[in-house]
C-alpha positions in Angstrom: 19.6 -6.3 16.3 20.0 -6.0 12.7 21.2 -2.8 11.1 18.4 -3.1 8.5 16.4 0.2 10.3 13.6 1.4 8.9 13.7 5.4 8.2 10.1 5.9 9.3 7.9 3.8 12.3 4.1 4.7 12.6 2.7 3.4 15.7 -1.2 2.6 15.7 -1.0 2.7 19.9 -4.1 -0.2 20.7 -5.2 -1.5 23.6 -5.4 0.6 26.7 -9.4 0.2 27.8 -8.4 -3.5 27.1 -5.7 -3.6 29.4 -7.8 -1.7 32.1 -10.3 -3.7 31.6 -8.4 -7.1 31.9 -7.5 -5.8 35.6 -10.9 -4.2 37.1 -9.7 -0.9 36.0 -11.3 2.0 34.7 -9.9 3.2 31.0 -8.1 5.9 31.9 -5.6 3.9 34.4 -5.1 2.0 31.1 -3.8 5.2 29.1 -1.9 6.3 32.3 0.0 3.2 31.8 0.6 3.5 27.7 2.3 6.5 28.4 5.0 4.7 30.0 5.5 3.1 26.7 5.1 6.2 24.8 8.3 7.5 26.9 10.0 4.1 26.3 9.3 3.9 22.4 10.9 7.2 22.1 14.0 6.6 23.7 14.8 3.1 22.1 13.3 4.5 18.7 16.3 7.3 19.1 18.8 4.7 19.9 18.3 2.6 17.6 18.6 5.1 15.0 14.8 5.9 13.3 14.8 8.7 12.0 11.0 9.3 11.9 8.9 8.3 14.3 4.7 8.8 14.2 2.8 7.9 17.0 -1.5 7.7 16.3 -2.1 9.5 19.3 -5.6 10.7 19.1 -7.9 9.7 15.7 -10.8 12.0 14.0 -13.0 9.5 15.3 -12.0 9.5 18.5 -14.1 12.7 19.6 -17.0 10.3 19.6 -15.6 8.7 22.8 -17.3 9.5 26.4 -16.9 13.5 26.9 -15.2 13.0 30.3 -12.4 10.0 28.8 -11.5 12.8 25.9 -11.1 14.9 28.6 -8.9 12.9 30.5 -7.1 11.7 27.3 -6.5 15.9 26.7 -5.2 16.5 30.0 -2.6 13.8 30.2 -1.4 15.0 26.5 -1.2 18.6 27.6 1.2 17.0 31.1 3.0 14.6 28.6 4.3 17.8 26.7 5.2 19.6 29.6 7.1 16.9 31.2 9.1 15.3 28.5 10.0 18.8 26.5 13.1 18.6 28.7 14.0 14.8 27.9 12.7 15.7 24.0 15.4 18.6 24.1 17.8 16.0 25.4 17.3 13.6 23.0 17.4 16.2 20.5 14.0 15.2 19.2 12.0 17.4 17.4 8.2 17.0 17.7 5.7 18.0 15.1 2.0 17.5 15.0 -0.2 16.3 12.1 -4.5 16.5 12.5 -7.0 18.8 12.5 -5.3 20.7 15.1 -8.1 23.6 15.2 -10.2 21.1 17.3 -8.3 20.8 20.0 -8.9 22.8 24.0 -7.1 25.8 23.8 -5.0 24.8 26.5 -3.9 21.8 24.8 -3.1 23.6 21.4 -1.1 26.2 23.7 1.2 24.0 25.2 1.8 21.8 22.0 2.4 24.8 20.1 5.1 25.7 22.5 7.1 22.1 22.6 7.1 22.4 18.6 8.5 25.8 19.0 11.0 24.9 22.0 12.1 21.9 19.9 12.5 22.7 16.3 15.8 23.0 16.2 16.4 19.1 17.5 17.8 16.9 14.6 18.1 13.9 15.7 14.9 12.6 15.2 11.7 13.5 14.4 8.6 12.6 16.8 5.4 13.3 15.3 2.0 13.3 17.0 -1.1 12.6 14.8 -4.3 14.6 16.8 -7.6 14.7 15.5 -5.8 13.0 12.9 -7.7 11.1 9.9 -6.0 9.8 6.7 -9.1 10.7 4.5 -9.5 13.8 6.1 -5.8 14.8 5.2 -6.3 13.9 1.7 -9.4 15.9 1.4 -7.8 18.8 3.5 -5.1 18.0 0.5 -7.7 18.4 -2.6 -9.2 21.3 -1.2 -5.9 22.9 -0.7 -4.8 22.0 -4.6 -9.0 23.6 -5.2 -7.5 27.0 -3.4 -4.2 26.9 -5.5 -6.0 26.8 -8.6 -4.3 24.2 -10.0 -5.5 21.9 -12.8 -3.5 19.3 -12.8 -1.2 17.8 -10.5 1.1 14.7 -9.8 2.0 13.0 -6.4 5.0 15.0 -5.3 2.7 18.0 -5.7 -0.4 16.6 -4.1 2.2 15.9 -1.6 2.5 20.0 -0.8 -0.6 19.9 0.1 -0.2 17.4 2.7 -0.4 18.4 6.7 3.1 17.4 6.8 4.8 18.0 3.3 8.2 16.7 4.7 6.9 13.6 6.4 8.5 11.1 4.5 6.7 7.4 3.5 6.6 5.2 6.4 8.5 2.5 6.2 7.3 0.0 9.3 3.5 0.4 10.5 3.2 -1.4 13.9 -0.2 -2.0 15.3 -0.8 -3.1 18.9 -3.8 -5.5 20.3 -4.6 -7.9 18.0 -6.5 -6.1 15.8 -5.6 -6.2 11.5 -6.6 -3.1 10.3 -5.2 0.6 9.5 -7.8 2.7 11.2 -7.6 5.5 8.7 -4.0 5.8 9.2 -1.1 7.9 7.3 -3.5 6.5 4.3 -1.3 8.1 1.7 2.2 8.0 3.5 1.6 4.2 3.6 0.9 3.1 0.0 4.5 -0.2 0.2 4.3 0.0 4.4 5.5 -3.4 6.0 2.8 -4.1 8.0 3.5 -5.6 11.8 1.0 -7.1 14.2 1.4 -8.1 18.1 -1.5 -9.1 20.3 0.6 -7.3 23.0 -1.8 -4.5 24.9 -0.3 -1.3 24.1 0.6 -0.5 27.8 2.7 -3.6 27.4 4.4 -2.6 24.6 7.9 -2.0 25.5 11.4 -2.3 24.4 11.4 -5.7 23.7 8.5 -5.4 22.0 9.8 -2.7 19.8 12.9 -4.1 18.5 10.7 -7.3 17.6 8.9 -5.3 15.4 12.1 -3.8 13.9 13.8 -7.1 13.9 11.0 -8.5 11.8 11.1 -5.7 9.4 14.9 -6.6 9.2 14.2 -9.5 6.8 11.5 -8.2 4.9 12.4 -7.9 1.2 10.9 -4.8 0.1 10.6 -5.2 -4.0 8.0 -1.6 -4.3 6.8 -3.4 -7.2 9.7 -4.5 -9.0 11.4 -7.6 -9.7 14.6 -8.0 -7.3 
């Protein structure tokens, strides 16, 4: 593994109807599954050093799904939390959330509001969960909040304020699982010189090995941001 680590990994998380689908399952067995590999991203990410780590958990668009898959998708959020703010606290991650949060059950918003709480303090790395998340919709959340300031005029680092997430630095690596070549309305603004990284590997299947691919790939990237090296 080379020491080349990327400060910040987004994670577009693809593939779990597909997966299901492959073996006679219904769709939520398949995100039952992926979150075995949300546990086992989060550990190797912390051992190998990342310092940021972004996982697309739940898009804008994703309300449009069947009413009873968004609820199961809620539900096994709101028991992720719960059972991994122990292991977070032991890691000494740090979770933070980045979306439209206001749209989320009650009960969901609860219980995520109290795992940020319970693991603000954590420094080792820092796990953030994009819900209801949209990259357009952060940069017009963004405009509208430079609109309120009454500001005239302003340059990135300031639009940056304005951002959900202000201290979420550029990402660095943006892995995308499933075959598929696109961004999805993804950290739009966070990823202007991303290294892009694509697997046809079903995100339930995504594991360790799989990760430090990714990152090992990255490794010989040679990241000019415009220049001439």
């Amino acid at each position: 593994m080379s020491d080349r680590i990327p400060r910040h990994v987004g994670i577009i998380m693809d593939g779990n109807g597909r997966w299901a689908r492959e073996r006679g399952l219904p769709r939520v067995m398949g995100h039952k599954v992926g979150v075995e590999s949300v546990r086992t991203i989060i550990r190797t990410a912390k051992k190998v050093g990342i310092a940021y780590l972004t996982l697309y958990t739940f898009s804008s668009e994703n309300w449009q799904r069947p009413a009873e898959e968004v609820k199961a998708l809620m539900y096994m959020l709101k028991l992720l939390l719960r059972r991994e703010i122990k292991n977070l606290n032991h890691l000494g991650v740090q979770v933070r959330a980045i979306g439209d949060l206001s749209l989320l059950p009650g009960d969901v918003l609860e219980v995520l509001n109290y795992v940020i709480g319970e693991t603000k303090e954590n420094g080792e790395m820092v796990l953030t969960l994009a819900l209801s998340y949209g990259g357009r919709r952060e940069i017009v959340h963004a405009v509208n909040g430079i609109i309120k300031a009454g500001l005239k005029e302003v340059d990135e680092e300031t639009f940056r304020r304005f951002l959900y997430d202000p201290e979420l630095p550029d990402v660095d690596l943006i892995i995308r699982t499933a075959g598929e070549y696109r961004l999805s309305n993804f950290l739009l603004w966070q990823s202007a010189y991303a290294e892009l990284y694509f697997t046809p590997t079903l995100w339930p299947d995504f594991r360790e090995e799989e990760f430090l691919k990714a990152l090992e790939d990255y490794s010989r990237r040679i990241r000019k941001f415009g220049k001439v090296l």
